[in-house]
N, C-alpha and C positions, 0 to 999 in steps of 0.2 A: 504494500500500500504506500502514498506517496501523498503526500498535500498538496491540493490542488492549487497552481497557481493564481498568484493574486491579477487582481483586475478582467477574470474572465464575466461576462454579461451575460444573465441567465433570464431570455422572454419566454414567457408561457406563452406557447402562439394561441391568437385567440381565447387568452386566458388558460388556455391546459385543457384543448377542446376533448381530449382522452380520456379527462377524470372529471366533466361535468359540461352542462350544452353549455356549445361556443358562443363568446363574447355576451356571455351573461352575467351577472352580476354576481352570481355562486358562484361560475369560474371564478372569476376576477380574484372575488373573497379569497375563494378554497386554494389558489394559486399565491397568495401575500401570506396567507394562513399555516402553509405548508412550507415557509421558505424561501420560494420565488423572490425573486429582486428586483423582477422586470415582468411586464406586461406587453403584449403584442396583440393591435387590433387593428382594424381599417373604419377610415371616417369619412364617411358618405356628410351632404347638405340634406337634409329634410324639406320640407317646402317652405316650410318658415325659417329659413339659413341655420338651422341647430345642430351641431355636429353629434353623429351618433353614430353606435359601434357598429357593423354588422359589415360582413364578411361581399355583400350584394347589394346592388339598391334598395335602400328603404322602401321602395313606392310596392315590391312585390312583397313584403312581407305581410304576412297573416296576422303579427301584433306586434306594436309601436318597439324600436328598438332602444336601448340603454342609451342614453344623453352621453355624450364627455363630462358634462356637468353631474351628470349625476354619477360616473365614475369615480370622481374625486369626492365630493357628498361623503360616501359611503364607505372609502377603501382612505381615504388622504393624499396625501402627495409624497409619501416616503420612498418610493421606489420608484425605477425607471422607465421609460414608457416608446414604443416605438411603433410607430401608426403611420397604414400605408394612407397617400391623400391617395382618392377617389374623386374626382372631379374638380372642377373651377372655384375657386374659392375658397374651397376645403382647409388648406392652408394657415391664411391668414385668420379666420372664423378659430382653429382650433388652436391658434396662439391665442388668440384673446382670451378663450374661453378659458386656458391655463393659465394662465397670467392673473386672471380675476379670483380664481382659485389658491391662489399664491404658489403654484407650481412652481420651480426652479426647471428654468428652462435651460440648464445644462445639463438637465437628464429624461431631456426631449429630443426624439431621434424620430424624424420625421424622415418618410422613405418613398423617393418616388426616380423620375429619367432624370439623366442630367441637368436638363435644361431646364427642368421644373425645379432642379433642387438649387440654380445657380440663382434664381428669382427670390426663394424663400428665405435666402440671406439675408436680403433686407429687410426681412417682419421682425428681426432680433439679432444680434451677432451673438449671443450665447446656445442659438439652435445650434443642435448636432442634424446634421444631416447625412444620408446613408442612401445611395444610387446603388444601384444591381452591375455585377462587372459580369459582362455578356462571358459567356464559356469560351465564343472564339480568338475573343481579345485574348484571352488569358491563356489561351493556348498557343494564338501563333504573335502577340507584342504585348506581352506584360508590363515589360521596362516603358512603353509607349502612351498605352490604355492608362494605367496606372500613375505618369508623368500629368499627363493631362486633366486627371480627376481631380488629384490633388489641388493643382494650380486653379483652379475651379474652385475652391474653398472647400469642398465637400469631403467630410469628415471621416468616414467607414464604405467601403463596397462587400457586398451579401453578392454571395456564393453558395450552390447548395454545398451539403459537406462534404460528399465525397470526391470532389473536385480540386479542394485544396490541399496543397502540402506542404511541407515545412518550406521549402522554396518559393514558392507563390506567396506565401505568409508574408515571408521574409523581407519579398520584394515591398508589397505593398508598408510595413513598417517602415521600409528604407526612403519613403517619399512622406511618410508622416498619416499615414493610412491606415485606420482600424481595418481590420478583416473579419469579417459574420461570417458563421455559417448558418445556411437552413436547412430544414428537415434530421433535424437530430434527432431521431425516435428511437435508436437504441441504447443500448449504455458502449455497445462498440461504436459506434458512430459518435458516443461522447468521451469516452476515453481516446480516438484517433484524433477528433478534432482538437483534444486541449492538447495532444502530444503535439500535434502540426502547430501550437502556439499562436492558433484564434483567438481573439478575445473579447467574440459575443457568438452565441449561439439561440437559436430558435427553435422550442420543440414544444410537442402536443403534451409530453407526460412531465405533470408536476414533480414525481420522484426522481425525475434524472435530474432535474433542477437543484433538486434539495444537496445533488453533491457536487453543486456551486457554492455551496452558501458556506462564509465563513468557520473554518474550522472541520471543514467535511473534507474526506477523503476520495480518491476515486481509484483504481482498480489499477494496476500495472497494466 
């Protein structure tokens, strides 16, 4: 056994859609409750510009989805939070709404294309921001892709997990790049990603999370 390195970022995606329905407030709960230290959902505009959780457009769902506002309400602001926008506006609507919350918005990781994430710069300079590094990039011009995100302000590139490796890692650390993984759903897929020296990951099961959380161990 081995302690796990410091400063890895542990999202329950969609709150820990594995151990309770996604982007519900039980997640959210049973995900801070269990250990989690990060939160992962997506933020749709509702018809009255209100930002809320849900995985699809608001307009097909069956019953009204969780507010951002009332995310913090209920759970606080003590952990980290990383939400993909969904549409126009999305954005800006969900910094205010954390802002009025008294969120600390350096442990807001807003995740969308590049070009969307060079714009949302301006709604705060203490947003974290986190674009997707295409597979190809990072296959055939890492030193390139990687140069160019950076210089962009943009904070962390997400990667699924099994894609990155201790070299890829490396590189993006060497431009001042956080590296995510997603789809971490097994405890192999979590024991290779922290050995690759990731340091945020994204998974459905709130127990792999728990051996992120300070003073937990994780598996050789």
């Amino acid at each position: 056994m081995k302690t796990r390195p410091e400063g890895v970022l542990g999202f329950a995606h969609r709150g820990g859609m594995a151990d309770a329905p996604e982007n519900s407030l039980q997640a959210f709960r049973n995900a801070l409750d269990h250990g989690a230290t990060g939160l992962e959902s997506d933020v749709w505009l509702d018809a009255a510009q209100v930002p809320v959780l849900h995985h699809g457009p608001p307009d097909r769902l069956r019953e009204p989805p969780l507010a951002l506002a009332e995310l913090f309400e209920a759970c606080g602001t003590g952990f980290d939070l990383s939400l993909d926008m969904r549409g126009p506006g999305a954005a800006a609507r969900t910094v205010e709404v954390a802002r009025a919350a008294g969120f600390d918005l350096s442990r807001l990781w807003l995740v969308g294309g590049r070009g969307s994430c060079v714009a949302w710069r301006g709604l705060d300079p203490r947003l974290r921001l986190v674009t997707d590094l295409r597979w190809q990039d990072a296959w055939r011009r890492p030193d390139e892709a990687m140069r160019v995100i950076a210089a962009e302000g943009i904070d962390a590139v997400n990667l699924r997990q099994g894609r990155w490796s201790r070299r890829l890692v490396d590189r993006a650390h060497l431009v001042g790049l956080r590296a995510f993984a997603w789809d971490v759903n097994t405890r192999c897929h979590l024991r290779r990603a922290v050995r690759r020296g990731v340091d945020g990951v994204y998974s459905d099961h709130v127990r792999l999370l728990q051996e992120l959380s300070p003073g937990a161990t994780t598996p050789r």
